[in-house]
C-alpha positions as CSV (number, residue, x, y, z in Angstrom):
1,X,60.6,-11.2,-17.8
2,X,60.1,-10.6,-14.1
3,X,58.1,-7.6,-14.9
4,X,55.8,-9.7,-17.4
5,X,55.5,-12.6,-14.5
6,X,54.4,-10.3,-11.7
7,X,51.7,-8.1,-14.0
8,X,50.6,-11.4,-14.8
9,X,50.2,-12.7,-11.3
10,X,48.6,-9.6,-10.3
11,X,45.5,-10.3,-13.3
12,X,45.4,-14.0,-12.3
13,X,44.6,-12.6,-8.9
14,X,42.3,-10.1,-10.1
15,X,40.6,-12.8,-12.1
16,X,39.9,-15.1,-9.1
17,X,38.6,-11.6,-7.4
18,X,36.3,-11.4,-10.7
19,X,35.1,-15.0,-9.9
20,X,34.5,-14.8,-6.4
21,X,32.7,-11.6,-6.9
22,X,30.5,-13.4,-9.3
23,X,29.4,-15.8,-7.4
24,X,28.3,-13.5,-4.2
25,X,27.1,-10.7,-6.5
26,X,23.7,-11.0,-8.2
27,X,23.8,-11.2,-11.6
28,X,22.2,-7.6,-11.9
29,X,24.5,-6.0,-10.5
30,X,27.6,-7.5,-12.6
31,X,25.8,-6.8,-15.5
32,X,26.3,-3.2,-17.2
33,X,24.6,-2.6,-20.2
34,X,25.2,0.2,-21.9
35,X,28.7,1.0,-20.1
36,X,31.4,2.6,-21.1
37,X,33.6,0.6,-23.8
38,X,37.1,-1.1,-22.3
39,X,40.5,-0.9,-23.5
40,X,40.9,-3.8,-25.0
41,X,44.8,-3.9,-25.6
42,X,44.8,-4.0,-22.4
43,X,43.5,-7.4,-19.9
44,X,44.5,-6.7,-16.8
45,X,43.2,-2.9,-17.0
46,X,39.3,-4.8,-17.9
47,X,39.3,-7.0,-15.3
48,X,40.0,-4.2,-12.6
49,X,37.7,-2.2,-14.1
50,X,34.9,-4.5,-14.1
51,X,35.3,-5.0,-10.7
52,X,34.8,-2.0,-9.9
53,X,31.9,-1.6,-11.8
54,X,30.6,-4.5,-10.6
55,X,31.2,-3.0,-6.6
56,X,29.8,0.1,-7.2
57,X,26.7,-1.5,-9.2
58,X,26.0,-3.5,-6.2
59,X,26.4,-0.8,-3.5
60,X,24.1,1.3,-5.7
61,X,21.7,-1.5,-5.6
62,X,21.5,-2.4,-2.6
63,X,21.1,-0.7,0.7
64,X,20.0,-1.4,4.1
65,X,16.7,-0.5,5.1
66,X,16.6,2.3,8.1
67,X,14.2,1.9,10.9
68,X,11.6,4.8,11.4
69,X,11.1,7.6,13.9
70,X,9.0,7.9,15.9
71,X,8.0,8.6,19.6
72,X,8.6,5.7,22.0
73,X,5.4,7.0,24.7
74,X,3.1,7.8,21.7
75,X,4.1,5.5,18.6
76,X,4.6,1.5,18.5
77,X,6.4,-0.5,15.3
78,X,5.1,-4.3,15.6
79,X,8.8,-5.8,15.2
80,X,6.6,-8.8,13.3
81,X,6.2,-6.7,10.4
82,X,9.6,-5.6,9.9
83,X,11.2,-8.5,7.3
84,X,9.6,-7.5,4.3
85,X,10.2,-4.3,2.3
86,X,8.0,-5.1,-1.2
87,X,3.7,-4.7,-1.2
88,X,3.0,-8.0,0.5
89,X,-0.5,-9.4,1.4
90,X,1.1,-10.4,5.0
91,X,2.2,-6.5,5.5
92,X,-1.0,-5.4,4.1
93,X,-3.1,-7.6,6.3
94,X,-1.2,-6.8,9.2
95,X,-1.2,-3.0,9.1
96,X,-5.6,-3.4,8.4
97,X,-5.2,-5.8,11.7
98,X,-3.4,-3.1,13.8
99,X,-6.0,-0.8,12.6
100,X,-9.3,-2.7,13.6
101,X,-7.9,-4.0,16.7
102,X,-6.7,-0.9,17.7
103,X,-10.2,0.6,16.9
104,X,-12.2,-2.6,18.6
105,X,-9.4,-2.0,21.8
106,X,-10.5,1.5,22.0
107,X,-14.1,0.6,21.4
108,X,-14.1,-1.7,24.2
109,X,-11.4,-0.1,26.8
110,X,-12.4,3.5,27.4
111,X,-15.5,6.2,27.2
112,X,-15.9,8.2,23.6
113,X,-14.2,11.4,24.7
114,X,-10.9,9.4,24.5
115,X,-11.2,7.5,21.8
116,X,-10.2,10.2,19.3
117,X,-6.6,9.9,21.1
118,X,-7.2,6.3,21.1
119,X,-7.7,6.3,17.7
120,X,-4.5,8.7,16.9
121,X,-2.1,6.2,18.3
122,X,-3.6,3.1,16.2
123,X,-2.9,5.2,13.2
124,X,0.2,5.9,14.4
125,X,1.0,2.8,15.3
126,X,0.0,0.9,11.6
127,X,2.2,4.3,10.1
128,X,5.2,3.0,11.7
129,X,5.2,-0.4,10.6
130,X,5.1,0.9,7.0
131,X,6.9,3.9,7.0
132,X,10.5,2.7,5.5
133,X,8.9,0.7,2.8
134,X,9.5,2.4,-0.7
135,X,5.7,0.7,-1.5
136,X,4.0,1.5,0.8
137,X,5.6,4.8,2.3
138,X,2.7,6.8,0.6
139,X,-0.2,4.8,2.4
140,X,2.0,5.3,5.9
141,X,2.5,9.1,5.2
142,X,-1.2,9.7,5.0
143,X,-1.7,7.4,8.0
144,X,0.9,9.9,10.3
145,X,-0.7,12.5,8.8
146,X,-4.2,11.8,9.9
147,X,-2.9,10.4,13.4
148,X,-1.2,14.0,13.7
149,X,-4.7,15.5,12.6
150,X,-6.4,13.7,15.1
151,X,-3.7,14.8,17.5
152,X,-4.3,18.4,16.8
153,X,-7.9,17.8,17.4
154,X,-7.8,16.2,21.0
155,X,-5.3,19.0,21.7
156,X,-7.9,21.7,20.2
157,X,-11.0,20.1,22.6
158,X,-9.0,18.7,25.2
159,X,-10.7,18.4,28.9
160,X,-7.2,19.3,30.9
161,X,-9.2,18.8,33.9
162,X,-10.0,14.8,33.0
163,X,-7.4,12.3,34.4
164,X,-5.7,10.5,31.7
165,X,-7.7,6.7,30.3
166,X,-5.2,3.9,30.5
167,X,-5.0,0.6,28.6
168,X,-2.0,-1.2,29.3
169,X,0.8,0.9,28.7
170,X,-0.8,3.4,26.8
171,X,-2.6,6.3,27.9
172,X,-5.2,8.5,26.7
173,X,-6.6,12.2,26.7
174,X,-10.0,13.4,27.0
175,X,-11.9,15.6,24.6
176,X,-14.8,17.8,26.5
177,X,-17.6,16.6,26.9
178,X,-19.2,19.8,25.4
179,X,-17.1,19.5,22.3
180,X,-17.7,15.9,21.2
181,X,-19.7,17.2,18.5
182,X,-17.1,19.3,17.4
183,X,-14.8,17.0,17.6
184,X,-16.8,14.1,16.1
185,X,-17.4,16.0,12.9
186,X,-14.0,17.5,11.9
187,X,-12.4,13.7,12.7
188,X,-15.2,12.1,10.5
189,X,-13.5,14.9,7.8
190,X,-10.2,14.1,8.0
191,X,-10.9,9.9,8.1
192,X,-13.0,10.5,4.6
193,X,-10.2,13.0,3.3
194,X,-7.4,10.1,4.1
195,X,-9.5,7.4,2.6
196,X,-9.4,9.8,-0.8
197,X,-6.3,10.2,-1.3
198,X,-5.3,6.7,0.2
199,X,-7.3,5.6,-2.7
200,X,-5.8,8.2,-5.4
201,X,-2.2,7.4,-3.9
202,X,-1.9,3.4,-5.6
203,X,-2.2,5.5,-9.2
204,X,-2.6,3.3,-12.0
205,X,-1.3,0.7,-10.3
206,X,-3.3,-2.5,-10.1
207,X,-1.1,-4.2,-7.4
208,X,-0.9,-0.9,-5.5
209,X,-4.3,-0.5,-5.8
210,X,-5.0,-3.8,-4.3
211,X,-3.6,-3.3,-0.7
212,X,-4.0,0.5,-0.6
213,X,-7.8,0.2,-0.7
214,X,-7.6,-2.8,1.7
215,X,-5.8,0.2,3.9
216,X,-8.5,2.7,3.1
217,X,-11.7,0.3,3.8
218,X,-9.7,-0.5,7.6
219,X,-9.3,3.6,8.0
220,X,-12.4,4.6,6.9
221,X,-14.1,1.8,9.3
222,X,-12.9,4.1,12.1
223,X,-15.5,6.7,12.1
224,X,-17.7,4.3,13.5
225,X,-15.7,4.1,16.6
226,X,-16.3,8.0,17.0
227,X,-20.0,7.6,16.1
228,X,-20.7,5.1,18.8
């Protein structure tokens, strides 16, 4: 008898665990089709086991997102960008904003033989506000990439003996004088290889393909910052 009450409090305890869990869970995650069968001579041994199916559904499901890396001098992530981890029109339009800015900043601010390093921190910049989310982390891989490209190119013509351009906070190198045509034409070849595979990167996705072009247009809009 005082075996069979305490079993029984321990399932009506369970029970209200099973309840509460219920109503905090979401109903995906309680769910689990397809599971393995349960004893069914035995109630209190279910209910435990749901729960724990139900636990380790949900911590399966659901993790919290983690912040990129990146370099605090070289690379900014625009903290009003970082609520929503889905394809988005506001993300979208914000990373093409960053992008033209950026470009129309470096445009404006500083002379052409440091707007290729100009240009490689924008990139970077748009990369990181993208980078740890699941949609979109294609389009920000191939805008680090290109930022790196570019960041091999400054390094390849670089004018060591040119003080540094700054705009704010930022700072800029020079490419030489004597190699801006170099330096024009391998950057113009890397912004049209990015806006290719930008473009082949949404796949047969309609929805991807959507915001990933609206990515590629901004991107390959740059080259006429390096023409001008």
């Amino acid at each position: 008898m005082f075996k069979n009450r305490i079993i029984a409090g321990v399932a009506a305890a369970a029970l209200a665990g099973q309840a509460m869990t219920a109503a905090i869970v979401p109903a995906y995650a309680v769910a689990v089709p397809g599971g393995p069968a349960l004893v069914q001579n035995d109630p209190l041994e279910s209910v435990l086991e749901d729960l724990l199916l139900a636990q380790s559904q949900y911590s399966d499901t659901y993790s919290e997102p983690v912040g990129p890396s990146y370099d605090l001098d070289r690379q900014e992530r625009d903290p009003s960008l970082s609520s929503v981890y889905d394809l988005d029109d506001r993300i979208t339009r914000g990373v093409v904003w960053i992008i033209q800015n950026g470009t129309n900043e470096c445009r404006n601010s500083i002379r052409p033989e440091y707007r290729f390093d100009c240009l490689r921190n924008v990139l970077g910049r748009a990369a990181s506000t993208i980078e740890n989310r699941p949609n979109y982390r294609d389009a920000a891989r191939e805008l680090r990439n290109l930022s790196r490209k570019l960041d091999g190119i400054v390094s390849k013509y670089q004018d060591r003996s040119a003080p540094r351009a700054s705009v704010g906070q930022r700072s800029y190198r020079a490419v030489s004088k004597a190699n801006l045509a170099k330096a024009r034409s391998e950057a113009s070849a890397a912004i049209e290889e990015s806006v290719t595979i930008l473009l082949r990167s949404a796949g047969n996705s309609e929805k991807r393909k959507t915001h990933y072009s609206q990515i590629a247009t901004a991107v390959g809009s740059t080259k006429r910052l390096l023409r001008s």
